[in-house]
N, CA, C and O atoms as a printed pandas DataFrame, in Angstrom:
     atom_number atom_name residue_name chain_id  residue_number  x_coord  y_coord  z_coord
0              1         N          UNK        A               1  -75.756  -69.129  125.296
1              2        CA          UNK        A               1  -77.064  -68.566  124.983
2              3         C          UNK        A               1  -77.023  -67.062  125.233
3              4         O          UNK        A               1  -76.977  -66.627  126.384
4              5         N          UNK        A               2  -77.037  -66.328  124.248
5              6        CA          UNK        A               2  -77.950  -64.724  124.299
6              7         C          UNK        A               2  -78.811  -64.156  124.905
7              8         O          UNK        A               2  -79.843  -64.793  124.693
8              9         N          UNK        A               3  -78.972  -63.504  125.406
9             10        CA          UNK        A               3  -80.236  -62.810  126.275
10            11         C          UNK        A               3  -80.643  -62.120  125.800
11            12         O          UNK        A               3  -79.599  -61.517  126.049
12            13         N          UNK        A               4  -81.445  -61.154  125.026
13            14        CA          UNK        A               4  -81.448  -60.049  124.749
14            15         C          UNK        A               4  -82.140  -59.001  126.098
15            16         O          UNK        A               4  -82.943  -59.396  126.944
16            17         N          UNK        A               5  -81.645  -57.798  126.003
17            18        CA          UNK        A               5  -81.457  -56.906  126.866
18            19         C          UNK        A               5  -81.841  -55.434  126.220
19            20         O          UNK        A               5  -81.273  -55.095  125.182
20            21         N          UNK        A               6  -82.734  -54.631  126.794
21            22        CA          UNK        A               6  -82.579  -53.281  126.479
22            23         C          UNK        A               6  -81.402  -52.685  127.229
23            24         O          UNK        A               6  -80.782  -51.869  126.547
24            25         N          UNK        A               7  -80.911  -52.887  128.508
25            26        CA          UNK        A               7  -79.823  -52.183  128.797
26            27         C          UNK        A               7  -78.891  -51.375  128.081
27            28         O          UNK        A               7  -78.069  -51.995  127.407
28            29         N          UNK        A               8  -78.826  -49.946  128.074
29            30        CA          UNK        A               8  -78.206  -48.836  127.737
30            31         C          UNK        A               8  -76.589  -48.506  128.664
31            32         O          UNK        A               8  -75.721  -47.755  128.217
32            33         N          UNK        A               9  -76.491  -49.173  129.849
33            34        CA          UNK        A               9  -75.761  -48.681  130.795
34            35         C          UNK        A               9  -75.868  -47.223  131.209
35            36         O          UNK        A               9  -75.009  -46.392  131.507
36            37         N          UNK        A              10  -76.897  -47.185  131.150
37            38        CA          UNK        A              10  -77.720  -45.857  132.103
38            39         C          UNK        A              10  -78.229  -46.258  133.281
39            40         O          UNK        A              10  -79.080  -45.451  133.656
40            41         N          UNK        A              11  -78.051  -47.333  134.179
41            42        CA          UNK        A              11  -78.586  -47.675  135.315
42            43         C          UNK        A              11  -79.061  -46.685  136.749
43            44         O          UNK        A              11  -78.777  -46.655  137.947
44            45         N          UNK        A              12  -79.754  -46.101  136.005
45            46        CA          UNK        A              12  -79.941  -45.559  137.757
46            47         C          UNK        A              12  -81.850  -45.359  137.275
47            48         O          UNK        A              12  -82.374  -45.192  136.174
48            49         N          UNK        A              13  -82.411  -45.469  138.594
49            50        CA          UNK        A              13  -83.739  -45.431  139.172
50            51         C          UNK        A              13  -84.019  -44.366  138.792
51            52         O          UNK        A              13  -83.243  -43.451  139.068
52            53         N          UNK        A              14  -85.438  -44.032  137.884
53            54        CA          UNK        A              14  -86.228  -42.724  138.513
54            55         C          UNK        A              14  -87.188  -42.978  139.879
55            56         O          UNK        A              14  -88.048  -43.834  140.088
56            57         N          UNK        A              15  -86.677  -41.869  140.726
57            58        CA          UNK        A              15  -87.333  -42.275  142.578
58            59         C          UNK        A              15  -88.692  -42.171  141.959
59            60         O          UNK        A              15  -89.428  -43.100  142.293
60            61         N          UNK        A              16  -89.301  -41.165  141.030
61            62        CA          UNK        A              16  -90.664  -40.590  140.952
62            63         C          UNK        A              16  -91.774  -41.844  140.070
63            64         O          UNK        A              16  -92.992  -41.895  140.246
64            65         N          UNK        A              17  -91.054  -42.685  139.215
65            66        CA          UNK        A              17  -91.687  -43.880  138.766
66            67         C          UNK        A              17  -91.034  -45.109  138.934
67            68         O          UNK        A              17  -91.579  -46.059  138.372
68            69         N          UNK        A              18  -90.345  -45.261  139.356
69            70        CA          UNK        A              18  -89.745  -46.793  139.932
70            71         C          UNK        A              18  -88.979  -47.286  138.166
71            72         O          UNK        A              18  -88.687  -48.467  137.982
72            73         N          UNK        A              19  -88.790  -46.444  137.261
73            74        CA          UNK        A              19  -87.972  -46.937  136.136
74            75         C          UNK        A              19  -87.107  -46.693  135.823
75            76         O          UNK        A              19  -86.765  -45.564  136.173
76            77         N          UNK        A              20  -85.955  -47.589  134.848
77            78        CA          UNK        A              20  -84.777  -46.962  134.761
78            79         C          UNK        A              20  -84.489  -46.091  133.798
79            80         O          UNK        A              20  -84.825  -46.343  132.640
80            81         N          UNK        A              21  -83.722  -44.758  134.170
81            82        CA          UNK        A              21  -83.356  -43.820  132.973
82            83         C          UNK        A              21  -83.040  -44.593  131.455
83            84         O          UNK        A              21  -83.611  -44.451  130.374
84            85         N          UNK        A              22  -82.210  -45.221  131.739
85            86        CA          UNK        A              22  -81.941  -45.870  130.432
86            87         C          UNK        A              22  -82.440  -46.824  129.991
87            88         O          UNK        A              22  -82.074  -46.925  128.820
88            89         N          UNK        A              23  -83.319  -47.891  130.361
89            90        CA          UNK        A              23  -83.995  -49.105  129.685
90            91         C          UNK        A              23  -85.166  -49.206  129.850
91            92         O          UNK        A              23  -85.967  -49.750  129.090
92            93         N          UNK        A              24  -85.418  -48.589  131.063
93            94        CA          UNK        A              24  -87.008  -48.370  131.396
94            95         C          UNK        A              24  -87.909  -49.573  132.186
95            96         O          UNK        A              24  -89.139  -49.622  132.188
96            97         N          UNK        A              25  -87.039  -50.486  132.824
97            98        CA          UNK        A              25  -87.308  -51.646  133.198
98            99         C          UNK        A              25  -87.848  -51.040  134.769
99           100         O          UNK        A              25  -87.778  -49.817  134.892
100          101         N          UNK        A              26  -88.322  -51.751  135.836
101          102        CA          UNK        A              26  -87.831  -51.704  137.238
102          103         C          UNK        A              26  -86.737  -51.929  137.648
103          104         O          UNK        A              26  -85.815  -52.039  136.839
104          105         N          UNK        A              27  -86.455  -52.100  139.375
105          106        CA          UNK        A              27  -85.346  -52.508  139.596
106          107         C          UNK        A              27  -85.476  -54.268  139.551
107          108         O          UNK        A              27  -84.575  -55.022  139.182
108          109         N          UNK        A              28  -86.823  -54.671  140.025
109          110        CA          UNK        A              28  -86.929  -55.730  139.866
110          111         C          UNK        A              28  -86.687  -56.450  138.717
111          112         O          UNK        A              28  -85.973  -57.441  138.564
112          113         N          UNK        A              29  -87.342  -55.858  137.947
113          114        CA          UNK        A              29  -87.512  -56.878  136.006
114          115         C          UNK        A              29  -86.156  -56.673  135.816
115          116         O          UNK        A              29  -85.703  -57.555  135.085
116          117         N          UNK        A              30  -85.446  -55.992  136.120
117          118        CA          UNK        A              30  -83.731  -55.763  136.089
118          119         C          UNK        A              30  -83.086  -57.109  136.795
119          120         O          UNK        A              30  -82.236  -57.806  136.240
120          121         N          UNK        A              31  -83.569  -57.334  137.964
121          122        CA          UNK        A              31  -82.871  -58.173  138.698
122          123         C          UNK        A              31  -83.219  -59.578  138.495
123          124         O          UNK        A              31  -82.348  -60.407  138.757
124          125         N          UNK        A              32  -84.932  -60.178  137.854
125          126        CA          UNK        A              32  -85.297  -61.102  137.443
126          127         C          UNK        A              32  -85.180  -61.118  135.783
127          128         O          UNK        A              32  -85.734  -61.976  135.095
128          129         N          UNK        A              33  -84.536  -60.254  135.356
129          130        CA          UNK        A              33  -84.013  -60.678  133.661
130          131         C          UNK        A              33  -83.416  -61.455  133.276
131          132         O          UNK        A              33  -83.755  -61.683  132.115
132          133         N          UNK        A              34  -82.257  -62.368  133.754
133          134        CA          UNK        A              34  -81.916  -63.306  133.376
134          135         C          UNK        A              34  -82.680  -65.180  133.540
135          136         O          UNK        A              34  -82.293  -66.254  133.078
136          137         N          UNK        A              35  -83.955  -64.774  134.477
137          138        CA          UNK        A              35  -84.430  -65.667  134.656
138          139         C          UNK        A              35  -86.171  -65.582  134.395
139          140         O          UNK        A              35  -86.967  -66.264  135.042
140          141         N          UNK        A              36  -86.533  -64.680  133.401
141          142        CA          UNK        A              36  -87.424  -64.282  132.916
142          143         C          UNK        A              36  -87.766  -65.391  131.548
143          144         O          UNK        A              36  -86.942  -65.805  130.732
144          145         N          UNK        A              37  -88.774  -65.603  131.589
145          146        CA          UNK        A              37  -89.502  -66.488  130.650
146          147         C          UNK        A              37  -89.260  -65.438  129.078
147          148         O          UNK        A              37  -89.704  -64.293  128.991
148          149         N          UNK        A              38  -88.517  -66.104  128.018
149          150        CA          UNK        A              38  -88.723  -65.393  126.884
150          151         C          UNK        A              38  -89.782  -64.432  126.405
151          152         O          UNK        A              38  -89.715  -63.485  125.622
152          153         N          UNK        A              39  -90.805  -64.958  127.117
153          154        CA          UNK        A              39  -92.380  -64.350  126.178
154          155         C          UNK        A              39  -92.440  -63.213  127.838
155          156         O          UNK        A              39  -93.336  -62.380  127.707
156          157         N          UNK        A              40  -91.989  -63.132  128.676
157          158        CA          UNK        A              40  -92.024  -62.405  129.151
158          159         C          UNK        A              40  -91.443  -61.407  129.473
159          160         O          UNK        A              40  -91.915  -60.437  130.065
160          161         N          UNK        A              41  -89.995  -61.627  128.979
161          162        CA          UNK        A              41  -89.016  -60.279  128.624
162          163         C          UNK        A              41  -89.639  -59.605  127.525
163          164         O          UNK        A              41  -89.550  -58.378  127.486
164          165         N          UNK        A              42  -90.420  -60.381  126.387
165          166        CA          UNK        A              42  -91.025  -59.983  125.184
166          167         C          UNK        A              42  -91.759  -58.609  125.530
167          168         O          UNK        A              42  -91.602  -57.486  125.052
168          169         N          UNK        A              43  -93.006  -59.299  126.979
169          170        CA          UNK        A              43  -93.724  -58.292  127.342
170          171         C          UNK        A              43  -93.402  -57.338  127.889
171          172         O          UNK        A              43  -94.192  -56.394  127.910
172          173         N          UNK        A              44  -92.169  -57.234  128.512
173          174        CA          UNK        A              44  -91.733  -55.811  129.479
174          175         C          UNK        A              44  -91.214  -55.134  128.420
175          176         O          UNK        A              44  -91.439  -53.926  128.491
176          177         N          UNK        A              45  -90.547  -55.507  127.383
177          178        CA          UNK        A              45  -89.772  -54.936  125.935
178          179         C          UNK        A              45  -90.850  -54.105  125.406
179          180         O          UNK        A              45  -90.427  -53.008  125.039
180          181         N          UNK        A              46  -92.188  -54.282  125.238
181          182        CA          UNK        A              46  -93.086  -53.822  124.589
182          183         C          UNK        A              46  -93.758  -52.859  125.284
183          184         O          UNK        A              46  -94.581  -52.190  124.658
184          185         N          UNK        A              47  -93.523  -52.565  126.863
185          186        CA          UNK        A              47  -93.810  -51.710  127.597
186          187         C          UNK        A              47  -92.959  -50.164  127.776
187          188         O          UNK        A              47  -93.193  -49.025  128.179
188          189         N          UNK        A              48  -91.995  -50.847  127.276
189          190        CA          UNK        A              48  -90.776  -49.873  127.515
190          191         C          UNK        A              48  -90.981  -48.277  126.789
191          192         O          UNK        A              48  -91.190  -47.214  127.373
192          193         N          UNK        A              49  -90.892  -48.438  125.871
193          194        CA          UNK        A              49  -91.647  -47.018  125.097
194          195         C          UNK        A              49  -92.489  -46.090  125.937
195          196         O          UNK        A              49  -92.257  -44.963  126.374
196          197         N          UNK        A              50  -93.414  -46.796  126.026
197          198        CA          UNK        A              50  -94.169  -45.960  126.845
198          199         C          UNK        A              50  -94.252  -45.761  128.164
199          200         O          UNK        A              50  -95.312  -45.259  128.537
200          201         N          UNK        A              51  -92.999  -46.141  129.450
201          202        CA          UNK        A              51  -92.423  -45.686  129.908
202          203         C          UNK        A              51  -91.695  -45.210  130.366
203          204         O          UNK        A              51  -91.504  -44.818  131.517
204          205         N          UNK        A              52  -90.916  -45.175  129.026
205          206        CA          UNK        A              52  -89.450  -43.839  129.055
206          207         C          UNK        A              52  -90.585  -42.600  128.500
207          208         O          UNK        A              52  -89.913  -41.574  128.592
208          209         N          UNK        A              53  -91.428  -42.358  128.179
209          210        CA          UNK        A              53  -91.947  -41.348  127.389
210          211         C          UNK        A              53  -92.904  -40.581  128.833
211          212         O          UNK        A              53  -93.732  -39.671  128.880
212          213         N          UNK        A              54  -92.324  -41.424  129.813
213          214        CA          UNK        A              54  -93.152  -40.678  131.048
214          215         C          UNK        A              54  -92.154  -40.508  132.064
215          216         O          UNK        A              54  -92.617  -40.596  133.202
216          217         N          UNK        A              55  -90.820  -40.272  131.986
217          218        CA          UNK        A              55  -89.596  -40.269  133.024
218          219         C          UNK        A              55  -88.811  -39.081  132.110
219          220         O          UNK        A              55  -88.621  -39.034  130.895
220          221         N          UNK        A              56  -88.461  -38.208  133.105
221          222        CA          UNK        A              56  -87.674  -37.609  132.948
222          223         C          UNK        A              56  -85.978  -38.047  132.421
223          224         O          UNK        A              56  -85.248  -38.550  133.274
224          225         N          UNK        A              57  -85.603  -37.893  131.443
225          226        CA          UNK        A              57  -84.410  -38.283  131.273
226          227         C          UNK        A              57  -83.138  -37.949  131.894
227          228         O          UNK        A              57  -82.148  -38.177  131.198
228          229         N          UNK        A              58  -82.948  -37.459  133.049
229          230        CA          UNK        A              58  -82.110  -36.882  133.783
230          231         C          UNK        A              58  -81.530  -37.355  135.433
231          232         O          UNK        A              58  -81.645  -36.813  136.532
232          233         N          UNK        A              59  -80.726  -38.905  134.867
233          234        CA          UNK        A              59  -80.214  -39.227  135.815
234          235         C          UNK        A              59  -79.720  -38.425  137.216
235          236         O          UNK        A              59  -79.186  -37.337  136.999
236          237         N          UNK        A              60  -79.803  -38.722  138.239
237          238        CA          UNK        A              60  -79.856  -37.360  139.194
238          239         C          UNK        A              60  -78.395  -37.798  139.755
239          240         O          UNK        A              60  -78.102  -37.125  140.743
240          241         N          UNK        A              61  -77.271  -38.863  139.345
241          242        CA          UNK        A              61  -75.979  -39.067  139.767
242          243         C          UNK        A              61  -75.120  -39.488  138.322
243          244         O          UNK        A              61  -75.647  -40.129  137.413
244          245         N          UNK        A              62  -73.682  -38.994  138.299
245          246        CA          UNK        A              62  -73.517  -39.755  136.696
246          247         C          UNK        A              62  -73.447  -41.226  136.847
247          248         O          UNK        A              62  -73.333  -42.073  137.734
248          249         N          UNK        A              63  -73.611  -41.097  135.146
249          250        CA          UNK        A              63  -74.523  -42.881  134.775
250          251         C          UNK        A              63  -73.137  -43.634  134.657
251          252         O          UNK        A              63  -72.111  -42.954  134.670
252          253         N          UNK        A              64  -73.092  -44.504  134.586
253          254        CA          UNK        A              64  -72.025  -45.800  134.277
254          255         C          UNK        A              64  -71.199  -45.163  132.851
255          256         O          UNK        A              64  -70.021  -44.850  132.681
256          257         N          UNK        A              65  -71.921  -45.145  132.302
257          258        CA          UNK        A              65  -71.607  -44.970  130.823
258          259         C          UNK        A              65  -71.340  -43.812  130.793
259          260         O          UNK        A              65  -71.652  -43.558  129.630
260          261         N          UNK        A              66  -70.865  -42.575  131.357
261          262        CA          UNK        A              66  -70.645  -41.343  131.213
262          263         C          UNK        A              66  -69.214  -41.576  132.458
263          264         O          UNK        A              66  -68.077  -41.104  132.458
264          265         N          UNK        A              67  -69.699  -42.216  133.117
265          266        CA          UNK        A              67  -68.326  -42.200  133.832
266          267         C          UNK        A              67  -66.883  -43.200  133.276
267          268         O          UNK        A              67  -65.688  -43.220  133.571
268          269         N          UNK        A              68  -67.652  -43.858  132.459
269          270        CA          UNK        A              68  -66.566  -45.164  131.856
270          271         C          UNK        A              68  -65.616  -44.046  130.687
271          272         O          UNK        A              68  -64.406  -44.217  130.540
272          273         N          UNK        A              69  -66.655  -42.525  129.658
273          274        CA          UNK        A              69  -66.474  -42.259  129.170
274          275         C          UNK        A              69  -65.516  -41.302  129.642
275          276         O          UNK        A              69  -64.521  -41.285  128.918
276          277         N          UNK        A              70  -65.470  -40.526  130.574
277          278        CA          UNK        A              70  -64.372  -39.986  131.422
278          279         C          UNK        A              70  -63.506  -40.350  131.449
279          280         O          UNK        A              70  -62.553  -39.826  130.873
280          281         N          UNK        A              71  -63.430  -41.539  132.208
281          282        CA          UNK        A              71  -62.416  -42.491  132.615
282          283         C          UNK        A              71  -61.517  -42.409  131.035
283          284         O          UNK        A              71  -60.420  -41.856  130.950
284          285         N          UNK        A              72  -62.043  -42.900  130.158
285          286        CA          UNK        A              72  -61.311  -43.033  128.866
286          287         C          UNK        A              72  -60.659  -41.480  128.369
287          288         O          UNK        A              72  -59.618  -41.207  127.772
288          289         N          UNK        A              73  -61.160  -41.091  128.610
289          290        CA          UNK        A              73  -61.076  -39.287  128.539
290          291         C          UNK        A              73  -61.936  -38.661  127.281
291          292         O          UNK        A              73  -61.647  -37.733  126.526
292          293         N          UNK        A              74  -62.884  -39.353  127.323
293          294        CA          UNK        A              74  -63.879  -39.323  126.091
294          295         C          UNK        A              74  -64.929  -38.203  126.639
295          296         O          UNK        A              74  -64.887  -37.994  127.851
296          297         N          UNK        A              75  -65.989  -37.367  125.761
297          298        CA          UNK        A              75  -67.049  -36.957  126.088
298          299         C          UNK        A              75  -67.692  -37.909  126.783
299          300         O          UNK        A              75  -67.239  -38.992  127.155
300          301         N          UNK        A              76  -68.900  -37.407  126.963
301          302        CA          UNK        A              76  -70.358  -38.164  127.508
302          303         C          UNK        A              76  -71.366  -38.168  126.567
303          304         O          UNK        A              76  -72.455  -38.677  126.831
């Protein structure tokens, strides 16, 4: 079975709204996502927009995905 996921592999917290740079979830709805009722991942999915549009986009440590890209010797 599939999950669907906004996950970006941008994981890190904004301290100033409790969301993540890259998906925009909490840490919680992060940690209860795989055991989230369909119609209720539905609803945090539909929230998301409008709170990345209130977080600064500027992870304050590098992200997963910028460091994987290193690692490879790739940009970011």
């Amino acid at each position: 079975m599939v999950i669907e996921s906004p996950c970006i592999l941008v994981c890190v917290i904004d301290q100033k709204t409790g969301f993540c740079f890259g998906c925009g979830r909490t840490s919680a709805e992060i940690a209860d996502w795989i055991t989230m009722t369909p119609e209720r991942r539905a609803s945090v999915i539909a929230e998301l927009p409008g709170r990345l549009s209130g977080i600064e986009r500027k992870p304050r440590r590098e992200t997963r995905r910028a460091r994987m890209a290193r690692e490879r010797g790739g940009a970011s």
